[in-house]
Biopython code that builds the backbone (N, CA, C, O; Angstrom):
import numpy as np
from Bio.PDB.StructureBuilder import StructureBuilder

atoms = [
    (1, "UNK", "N", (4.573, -1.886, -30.733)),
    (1, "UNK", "CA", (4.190, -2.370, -29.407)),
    (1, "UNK", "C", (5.324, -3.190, -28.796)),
    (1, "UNK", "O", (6.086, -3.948, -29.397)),
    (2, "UNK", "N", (5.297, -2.898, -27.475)),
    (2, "UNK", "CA", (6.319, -4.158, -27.050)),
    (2, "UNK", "C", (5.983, -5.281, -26.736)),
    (2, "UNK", "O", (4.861, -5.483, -26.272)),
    (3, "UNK", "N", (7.267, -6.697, -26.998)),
    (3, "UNK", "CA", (6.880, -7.783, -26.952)),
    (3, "UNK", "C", (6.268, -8.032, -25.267)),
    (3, "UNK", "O", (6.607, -7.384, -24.276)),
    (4, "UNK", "N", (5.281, -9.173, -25.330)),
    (4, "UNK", "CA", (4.530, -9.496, -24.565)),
    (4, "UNK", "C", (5.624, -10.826, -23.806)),
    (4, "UNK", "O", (6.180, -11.687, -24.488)),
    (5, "UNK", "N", (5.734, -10.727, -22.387)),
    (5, "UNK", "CA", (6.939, -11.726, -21.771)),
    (5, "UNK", "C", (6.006, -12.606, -20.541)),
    (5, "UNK", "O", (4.946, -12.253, -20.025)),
    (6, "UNK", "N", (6.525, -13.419, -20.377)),
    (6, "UNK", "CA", (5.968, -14.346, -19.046)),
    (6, "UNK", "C", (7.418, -14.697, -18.608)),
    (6, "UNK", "O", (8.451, -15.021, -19.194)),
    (7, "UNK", "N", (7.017, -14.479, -17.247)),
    (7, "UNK", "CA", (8.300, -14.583, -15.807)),
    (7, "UNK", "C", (8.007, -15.418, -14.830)),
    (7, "UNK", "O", (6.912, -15.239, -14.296)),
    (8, "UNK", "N", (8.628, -16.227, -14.466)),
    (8, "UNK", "CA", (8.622, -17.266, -13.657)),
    (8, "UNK", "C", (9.814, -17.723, -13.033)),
    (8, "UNK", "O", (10.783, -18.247, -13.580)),
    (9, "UNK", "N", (9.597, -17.403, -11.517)),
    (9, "UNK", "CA", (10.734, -17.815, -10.619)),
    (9, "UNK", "C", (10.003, -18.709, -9.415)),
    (9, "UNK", "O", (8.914, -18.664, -8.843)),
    (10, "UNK", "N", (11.375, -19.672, -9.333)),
    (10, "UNK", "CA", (11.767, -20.913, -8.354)),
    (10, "UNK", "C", (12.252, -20.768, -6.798)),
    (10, "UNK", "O", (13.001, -21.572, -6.243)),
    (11, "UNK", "N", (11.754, -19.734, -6.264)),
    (11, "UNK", "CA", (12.203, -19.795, -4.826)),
    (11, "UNK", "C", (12.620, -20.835, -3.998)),
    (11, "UNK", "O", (11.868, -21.435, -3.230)),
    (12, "UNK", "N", (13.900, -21.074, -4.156)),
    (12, "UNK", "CA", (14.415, -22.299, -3.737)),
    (12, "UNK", "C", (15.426, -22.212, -2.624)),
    (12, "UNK", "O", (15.983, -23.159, -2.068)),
    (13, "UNK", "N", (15.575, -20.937, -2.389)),
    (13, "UNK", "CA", (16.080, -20.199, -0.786)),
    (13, "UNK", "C", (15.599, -19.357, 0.110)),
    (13, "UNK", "O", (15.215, -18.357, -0.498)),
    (14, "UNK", "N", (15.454, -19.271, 1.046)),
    (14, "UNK", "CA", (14.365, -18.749, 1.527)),
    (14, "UNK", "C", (14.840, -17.236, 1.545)),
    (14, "UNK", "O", (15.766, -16.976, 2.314)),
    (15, "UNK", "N", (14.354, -16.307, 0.851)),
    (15, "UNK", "CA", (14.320, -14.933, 0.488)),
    (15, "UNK", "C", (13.614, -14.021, 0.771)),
    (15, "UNK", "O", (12.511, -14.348, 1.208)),
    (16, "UNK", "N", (13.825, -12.959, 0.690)),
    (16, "UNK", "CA", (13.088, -11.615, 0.289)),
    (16, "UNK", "C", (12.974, -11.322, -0.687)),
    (16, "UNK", "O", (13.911, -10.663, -1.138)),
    (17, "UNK", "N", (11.809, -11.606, -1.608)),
    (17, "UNK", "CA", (11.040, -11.451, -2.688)),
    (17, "UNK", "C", (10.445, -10.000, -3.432)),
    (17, "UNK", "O", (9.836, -9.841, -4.490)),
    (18, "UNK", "N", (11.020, -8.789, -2.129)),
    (18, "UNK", "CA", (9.907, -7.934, -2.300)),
    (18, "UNK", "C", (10.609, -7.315, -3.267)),
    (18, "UNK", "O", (9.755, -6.806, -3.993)),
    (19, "UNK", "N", (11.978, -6.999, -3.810)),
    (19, "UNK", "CA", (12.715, -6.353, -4.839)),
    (19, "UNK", "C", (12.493, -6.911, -6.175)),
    (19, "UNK", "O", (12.862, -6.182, -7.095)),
    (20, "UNK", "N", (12.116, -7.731, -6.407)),
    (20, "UNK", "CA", (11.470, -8.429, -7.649)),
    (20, "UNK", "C", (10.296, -8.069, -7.546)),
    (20, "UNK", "O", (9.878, -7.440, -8.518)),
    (21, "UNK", "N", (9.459, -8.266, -6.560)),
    (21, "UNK", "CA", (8.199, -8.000, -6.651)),
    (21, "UNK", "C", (7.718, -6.648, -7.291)),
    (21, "UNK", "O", (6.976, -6.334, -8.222)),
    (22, "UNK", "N", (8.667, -5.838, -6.138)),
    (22, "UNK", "CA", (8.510, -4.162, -6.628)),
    (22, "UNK", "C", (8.663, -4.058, -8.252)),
    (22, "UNK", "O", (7.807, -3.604, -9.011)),
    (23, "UNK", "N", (9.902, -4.563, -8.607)),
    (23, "UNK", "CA", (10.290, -4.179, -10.280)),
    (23, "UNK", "C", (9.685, -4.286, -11.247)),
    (23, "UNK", "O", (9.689, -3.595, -12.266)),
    (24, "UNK", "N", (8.818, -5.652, -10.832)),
    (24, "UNK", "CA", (8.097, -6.306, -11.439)),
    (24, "UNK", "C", (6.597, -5.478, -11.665)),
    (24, "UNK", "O", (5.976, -5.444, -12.727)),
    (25, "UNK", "N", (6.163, -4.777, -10.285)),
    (25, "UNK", "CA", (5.093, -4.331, -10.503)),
    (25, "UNK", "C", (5.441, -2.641, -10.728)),
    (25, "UNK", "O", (4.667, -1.718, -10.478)),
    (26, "UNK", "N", (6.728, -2.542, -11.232)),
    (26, "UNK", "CA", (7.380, -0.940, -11.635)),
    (26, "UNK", "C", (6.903, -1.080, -13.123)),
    (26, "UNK", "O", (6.190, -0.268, -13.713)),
    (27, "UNK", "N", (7.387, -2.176, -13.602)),
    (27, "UNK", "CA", (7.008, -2.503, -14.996)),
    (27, "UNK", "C", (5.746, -2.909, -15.599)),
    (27, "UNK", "O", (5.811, -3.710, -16.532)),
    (28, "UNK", "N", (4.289, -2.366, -15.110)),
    (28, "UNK", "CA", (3.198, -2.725, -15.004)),
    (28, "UNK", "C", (3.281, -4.267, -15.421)),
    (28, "UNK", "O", (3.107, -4.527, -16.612)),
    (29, "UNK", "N", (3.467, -5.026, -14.766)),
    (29, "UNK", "CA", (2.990, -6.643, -15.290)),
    (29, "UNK", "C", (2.310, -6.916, -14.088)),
    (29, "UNK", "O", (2.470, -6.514, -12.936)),
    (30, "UNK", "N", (1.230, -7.969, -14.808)),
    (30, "UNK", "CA", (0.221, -8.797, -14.067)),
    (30, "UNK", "C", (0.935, -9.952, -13.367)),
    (30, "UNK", "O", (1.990, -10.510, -13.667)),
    (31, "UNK", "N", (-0.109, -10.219, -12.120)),
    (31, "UNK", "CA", (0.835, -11.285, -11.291)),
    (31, "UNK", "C", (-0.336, -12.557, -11.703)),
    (31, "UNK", "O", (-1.327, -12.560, -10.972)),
    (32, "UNK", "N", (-0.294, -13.789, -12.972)),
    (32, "UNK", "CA", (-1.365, -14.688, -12.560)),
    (32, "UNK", "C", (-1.584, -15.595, -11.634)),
    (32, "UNK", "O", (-2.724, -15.989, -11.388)),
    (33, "UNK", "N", (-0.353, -16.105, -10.911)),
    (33, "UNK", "CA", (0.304, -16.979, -9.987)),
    (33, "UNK", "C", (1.353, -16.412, -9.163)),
    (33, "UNK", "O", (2.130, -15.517, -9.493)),
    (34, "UNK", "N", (1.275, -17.251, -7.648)),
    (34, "UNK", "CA", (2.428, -17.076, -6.800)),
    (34, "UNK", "C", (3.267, -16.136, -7.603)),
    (34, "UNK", "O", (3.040, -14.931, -7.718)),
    (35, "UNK", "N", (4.487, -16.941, -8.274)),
    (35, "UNK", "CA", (5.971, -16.724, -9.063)),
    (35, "UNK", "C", (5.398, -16.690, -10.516)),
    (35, "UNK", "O", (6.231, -17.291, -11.195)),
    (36, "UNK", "N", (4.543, -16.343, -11.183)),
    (36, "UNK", "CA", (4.200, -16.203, -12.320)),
    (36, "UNK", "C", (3.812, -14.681, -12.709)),
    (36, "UNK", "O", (3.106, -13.919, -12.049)),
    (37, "UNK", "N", (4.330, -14.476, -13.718)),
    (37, "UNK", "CA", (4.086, -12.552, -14.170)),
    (37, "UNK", "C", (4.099, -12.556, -15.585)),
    (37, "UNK", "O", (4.636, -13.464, -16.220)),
    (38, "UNK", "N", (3.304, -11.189, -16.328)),
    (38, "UNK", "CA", (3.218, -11.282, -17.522)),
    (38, "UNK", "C", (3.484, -10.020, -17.544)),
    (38, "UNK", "O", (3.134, -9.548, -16.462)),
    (39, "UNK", "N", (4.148, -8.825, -18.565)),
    (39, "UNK", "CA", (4.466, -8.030, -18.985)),
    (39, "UNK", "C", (5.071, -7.336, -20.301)),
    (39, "UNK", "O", (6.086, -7.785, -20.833)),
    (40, "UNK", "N", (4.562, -6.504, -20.666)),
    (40, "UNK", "CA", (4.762, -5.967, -22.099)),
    (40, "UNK", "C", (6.343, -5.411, -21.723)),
    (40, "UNK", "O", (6.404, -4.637, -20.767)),
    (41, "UNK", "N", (7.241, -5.655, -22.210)),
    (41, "UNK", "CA", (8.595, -5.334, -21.694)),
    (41, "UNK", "C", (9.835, -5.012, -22.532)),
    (41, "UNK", "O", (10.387, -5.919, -23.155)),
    (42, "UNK", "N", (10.449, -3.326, -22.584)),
    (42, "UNK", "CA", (11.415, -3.502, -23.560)),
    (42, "UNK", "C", (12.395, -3.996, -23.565)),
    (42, "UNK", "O", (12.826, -3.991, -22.412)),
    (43, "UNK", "N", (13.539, -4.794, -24.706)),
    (43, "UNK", "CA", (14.546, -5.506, -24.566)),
    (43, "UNK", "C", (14.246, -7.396, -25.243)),
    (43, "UNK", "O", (13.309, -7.694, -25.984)),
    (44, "UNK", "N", (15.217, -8.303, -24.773)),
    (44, "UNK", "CA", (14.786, -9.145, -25.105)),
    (44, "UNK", "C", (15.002, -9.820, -24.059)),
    (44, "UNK", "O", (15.411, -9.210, -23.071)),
    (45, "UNK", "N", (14.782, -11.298, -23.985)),
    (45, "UNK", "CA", (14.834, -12.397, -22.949)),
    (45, "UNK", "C", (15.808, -12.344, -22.417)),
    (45, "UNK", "O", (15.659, -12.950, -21.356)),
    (46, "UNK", "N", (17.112, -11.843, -22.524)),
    (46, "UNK", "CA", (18.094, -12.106, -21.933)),
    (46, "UNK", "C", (18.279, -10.958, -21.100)),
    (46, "UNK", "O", (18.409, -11.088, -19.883)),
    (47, "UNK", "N", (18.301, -9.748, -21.715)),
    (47, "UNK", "CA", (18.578, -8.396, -20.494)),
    (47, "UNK", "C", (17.262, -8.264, -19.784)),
    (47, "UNK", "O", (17.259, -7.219, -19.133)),
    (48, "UNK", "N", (15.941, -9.059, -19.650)),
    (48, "UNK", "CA", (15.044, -9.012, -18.975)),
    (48, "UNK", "C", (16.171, -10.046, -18.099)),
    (48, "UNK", "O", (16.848, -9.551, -17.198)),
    (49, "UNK", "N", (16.271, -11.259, -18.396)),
    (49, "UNK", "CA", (17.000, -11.814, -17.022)),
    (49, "UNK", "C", (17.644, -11.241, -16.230)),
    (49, "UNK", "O", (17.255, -10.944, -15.100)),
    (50, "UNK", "N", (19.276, -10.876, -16.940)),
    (50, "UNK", "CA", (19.704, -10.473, -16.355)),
    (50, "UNK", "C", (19.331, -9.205, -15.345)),
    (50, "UNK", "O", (19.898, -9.124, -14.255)),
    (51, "UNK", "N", (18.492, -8.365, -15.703)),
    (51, "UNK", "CA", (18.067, -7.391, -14.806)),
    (51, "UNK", "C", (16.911, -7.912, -13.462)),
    (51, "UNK", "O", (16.784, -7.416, -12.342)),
    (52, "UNK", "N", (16.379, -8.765, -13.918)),
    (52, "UNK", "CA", (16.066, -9.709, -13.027)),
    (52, "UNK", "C", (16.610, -10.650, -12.026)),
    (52, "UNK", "O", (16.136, -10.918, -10.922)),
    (53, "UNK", "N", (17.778, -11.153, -12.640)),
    (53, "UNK", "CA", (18.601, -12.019, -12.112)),
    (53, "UNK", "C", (19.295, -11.443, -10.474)),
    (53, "UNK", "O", (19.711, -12.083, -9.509)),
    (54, "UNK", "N", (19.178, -10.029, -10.725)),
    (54, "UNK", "CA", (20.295, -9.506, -9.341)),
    (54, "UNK", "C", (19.169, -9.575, -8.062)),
    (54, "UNK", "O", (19.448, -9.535, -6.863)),
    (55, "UNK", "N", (17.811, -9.691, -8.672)),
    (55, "UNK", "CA", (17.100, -9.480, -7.812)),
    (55, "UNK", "C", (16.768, -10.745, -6.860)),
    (55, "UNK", "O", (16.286, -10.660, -5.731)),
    (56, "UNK", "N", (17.076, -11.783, -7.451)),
    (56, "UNK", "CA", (16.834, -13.152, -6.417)),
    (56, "UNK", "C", (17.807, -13.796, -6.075)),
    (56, "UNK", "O", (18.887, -13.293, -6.385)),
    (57, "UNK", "N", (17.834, -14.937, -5.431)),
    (57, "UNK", "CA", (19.244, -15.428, -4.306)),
    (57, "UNK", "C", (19.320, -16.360, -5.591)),
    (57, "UNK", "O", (18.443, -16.636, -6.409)),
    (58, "UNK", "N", (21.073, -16.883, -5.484)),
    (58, "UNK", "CA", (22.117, -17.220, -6.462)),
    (58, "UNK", "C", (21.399, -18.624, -6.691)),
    (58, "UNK", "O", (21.010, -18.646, -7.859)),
    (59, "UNK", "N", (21.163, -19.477, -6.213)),
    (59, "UNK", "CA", (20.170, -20.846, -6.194)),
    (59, "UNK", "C", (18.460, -20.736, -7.521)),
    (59, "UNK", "O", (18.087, -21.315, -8.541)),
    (60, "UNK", "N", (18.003, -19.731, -6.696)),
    (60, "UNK", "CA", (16.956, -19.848, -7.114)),
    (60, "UNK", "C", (16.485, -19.805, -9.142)),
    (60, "UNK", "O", (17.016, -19.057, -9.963)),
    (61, "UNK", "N", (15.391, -20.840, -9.427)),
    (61, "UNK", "CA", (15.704, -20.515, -10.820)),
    (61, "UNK", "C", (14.892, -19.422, -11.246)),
    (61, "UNK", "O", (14.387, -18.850, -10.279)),
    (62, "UNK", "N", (14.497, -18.784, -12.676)),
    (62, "UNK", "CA", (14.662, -17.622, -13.405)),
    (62, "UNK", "C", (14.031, -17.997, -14.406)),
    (62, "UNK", "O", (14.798, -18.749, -15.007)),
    (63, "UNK", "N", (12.814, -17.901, -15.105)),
    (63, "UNK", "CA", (12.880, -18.263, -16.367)),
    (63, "UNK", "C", (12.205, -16.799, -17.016)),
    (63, "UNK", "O", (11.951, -15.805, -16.336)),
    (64, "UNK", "N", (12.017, -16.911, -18.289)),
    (64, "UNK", "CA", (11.547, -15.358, -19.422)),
    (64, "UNK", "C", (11.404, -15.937, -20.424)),
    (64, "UNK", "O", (12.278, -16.554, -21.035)),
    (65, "UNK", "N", (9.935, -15.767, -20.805)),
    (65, "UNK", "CA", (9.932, -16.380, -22.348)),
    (65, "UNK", "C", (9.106, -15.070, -23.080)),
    (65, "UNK", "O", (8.698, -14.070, -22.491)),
    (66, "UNK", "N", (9.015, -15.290, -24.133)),
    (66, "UNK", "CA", (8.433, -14.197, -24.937)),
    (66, "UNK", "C", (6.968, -14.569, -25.725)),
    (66, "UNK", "O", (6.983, -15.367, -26.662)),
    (67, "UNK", "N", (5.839, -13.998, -25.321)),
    (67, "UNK", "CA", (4.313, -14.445, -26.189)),
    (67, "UNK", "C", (4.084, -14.108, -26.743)),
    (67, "UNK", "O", (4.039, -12.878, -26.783)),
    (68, "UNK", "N", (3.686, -14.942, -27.796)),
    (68, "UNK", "CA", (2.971, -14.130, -29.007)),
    (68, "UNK", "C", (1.853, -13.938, -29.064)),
    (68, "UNK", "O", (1.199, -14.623, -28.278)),
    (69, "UNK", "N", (1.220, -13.168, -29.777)),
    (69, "UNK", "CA", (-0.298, -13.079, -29.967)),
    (69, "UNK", "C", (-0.769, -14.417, -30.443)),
    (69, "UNK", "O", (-0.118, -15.339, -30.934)),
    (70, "UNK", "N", (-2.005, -14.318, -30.197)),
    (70, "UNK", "CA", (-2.889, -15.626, -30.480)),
    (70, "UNK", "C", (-2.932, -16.896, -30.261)),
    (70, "UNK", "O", (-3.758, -17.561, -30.886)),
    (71, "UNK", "N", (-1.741, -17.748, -28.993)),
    (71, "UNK", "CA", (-1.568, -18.069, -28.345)),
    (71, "UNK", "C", (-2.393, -18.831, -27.232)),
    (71, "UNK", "O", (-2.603, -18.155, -26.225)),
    (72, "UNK", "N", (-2.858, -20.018, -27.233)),
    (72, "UNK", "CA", (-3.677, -20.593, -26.767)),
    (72, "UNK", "C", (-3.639, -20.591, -25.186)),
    (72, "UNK", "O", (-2.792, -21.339, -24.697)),
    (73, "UNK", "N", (-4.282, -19.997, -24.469)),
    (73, "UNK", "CA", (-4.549, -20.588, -23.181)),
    (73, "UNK", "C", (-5.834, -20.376, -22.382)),
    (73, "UNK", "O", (-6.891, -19.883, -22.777)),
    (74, "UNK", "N", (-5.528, -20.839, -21.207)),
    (74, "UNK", "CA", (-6.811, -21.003, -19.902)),
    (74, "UNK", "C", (-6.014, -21.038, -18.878)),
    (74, "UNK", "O", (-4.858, -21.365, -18.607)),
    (75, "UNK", "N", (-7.335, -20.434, -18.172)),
    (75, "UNK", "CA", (-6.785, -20.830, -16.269)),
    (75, "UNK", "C", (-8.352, -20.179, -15.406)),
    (75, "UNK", "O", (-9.409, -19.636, -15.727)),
    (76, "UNK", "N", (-7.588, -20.701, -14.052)),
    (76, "UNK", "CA", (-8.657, -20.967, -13.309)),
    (76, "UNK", "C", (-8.413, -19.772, -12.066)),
    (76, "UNK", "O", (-7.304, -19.585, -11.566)),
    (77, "UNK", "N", (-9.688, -18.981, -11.655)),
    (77, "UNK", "CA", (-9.360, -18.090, -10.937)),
    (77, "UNK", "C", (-8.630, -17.384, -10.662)),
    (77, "UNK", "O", (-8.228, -17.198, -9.513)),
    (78, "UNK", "N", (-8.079, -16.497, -12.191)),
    (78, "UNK", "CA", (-7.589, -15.584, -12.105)),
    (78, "UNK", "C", (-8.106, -14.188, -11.858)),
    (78, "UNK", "O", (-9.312, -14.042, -11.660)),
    (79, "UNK", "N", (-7.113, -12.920, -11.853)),
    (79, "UNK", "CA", (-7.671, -12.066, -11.294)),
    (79, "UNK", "C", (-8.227, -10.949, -12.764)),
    (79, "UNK", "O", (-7.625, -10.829, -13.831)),
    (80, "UNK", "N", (-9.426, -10.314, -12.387)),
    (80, "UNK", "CA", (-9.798, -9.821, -13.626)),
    (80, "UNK", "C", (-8.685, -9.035, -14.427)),
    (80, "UNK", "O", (-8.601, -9.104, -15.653)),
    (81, "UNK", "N", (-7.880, -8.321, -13.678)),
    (81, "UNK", "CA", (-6.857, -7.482, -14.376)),
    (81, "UNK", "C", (-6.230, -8.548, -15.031)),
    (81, "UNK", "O", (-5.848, -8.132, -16.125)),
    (82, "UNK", "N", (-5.926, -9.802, -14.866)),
    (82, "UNK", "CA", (-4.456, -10.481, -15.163)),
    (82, "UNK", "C", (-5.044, -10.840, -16.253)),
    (82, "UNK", "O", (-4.415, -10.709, -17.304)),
    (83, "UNK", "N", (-6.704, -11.505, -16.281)),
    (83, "UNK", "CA", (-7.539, -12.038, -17.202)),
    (83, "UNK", "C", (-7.337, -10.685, -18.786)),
    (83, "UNK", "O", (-6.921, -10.954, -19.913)),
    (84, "UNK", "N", (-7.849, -9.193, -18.211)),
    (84, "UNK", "CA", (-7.996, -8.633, -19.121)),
    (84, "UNK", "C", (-6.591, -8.063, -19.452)),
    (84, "UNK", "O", (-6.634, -7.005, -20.079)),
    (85, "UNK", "N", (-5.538, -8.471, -19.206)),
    (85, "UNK", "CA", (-3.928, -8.506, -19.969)),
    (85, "UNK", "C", (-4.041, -9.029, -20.968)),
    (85, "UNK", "O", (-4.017, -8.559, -22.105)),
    (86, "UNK", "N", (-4.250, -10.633, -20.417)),
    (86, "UNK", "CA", (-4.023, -11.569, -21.238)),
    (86, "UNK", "C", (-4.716, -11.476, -22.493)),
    (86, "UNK", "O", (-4.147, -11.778, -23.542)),
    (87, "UNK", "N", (-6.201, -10.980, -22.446)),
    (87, "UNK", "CA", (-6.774, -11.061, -23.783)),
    (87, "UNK", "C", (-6.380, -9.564, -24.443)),
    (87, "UNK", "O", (-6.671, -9.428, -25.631)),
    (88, "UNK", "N", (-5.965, -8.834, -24.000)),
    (88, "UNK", "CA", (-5.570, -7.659, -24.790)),
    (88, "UNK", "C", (-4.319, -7.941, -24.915)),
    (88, "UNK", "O", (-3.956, -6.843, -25.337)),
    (89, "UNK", "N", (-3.237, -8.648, -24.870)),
    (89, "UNK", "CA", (-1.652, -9.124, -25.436)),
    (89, "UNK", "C", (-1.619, -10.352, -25.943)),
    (89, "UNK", "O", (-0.861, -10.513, -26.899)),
    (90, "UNK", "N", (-2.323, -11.396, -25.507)),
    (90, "UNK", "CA", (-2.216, -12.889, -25.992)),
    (90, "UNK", "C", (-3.148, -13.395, -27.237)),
    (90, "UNK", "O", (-2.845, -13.799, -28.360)),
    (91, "UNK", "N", (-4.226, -13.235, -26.677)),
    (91, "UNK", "CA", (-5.573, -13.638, -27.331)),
    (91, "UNK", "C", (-7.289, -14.150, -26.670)),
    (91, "UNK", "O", (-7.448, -15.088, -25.889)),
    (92, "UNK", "N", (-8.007, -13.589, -27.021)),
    (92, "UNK", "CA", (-9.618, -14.189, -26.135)),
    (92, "UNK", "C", (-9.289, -15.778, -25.897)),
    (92, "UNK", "O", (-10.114, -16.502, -25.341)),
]
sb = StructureBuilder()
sb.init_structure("model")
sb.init_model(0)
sb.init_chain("A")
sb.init_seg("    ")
for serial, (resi, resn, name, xyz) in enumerate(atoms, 1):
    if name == "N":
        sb.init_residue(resn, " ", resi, " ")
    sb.init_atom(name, np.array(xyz, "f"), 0.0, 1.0, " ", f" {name:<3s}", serial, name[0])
structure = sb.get_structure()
């Protein structure tokens, strides 16, 4: 299986978002927040950036971390798809 990633960007210039957006939703990942995304994704943290990286203005920040299963969390009014990601990659 591929590793499970969370993406999070800092719009800190005022941009066009929609080329990330698109890639992002090329690569089936869930959107749980604004700048927040989750996706099963091949590669590791770093060539996810960088392939990410071309897509937002030179300022703005970038982050990619990698989840593991079983992994504690919550949140509040999310969307059922993002909900049923999370418990089929993270944990109930």
């Amino acid at each position: 299986a591929m590793p499970a990633y969370m993406i999070s960007y800092d719009p800190r210039t005022a941009k066009n978002y929609d080329a990330l957006t698109k890639q992002l939703s090329e690569w089936n990942c869930v959107r749980p927040l604004e700048s927040l995304w989750f996706g099963n994704l091949n590669g590791d943290a770093l060539t996810i950036r960088e392939m990410l990286r071309a897509l937002i203005g030179g300022n703005d920040g970038l982050f990619v971390c990698e989840i593991k299963p079983s992994s504690d969390w919550a949140g509040v009014k999310l969307h059922e798809a993002v909900t049923a990601w999370v418990r089929a990659n993270i944990g109930k």
